[in-house]
N, C-alpha and C positions, 0 to 999 in steps of 0.2 A: 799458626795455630788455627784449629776450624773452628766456625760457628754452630752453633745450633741450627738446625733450620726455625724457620719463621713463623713458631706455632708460637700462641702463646696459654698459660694453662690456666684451668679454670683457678677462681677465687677458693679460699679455704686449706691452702699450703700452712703444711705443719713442719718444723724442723725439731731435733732432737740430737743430745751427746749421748755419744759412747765413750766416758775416759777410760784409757788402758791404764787402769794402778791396779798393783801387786799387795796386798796385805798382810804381814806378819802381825801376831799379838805374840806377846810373852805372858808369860806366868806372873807377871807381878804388876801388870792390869796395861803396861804401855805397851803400845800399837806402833809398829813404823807402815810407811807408806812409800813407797817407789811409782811414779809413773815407767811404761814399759812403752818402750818401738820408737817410732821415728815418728810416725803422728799420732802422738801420744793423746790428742781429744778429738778423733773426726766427729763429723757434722753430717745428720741423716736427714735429707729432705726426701719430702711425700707432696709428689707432684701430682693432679689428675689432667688429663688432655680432655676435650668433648671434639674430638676430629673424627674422617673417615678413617674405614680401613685402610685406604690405598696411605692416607696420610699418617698412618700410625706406622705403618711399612717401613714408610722412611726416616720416620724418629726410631725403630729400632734397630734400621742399616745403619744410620749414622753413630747408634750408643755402642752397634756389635765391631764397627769399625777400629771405635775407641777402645775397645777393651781389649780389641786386636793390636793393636800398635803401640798403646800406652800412653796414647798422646792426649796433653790438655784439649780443653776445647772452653770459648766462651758464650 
């Protein structure tokens, strides 16, 4: 599994859900719910870096790597 490189991010990370549910109502006021997929709640963080350019280079060779391959990373 890779690492991240060795930056660390500025203070004020926000996170946030996106749940995948499906909603039906009926006619006669009740509601069913289904969650939908395989990660049926991910989890959206908002990171900000204060790095160089040259350094920001590398944190998006290493995120375009990931999204190339599929692989975790921690």
């Amino acid at each position: 599994m890779a690492n991240f490189p060795d930056f660390d991010p500025a203070p004020g990370m926000t996170k946030s859900s996106a749940p995948a549910v499906r909603k039906v109502q009926f006619g006669d006021g009740y509601e069913a719910r289904i969650t939908v997929g395989l990660n049926q709640n991910p989890k959206i963080y908002n990171l900000e870096f204060n790095v160089s350019e040259s350094e920001s280079d590398t944190i998006e060779a290493f995120l375009d790597a990931r999204a190339a391959d599929n692989a975790n990373f921690t």
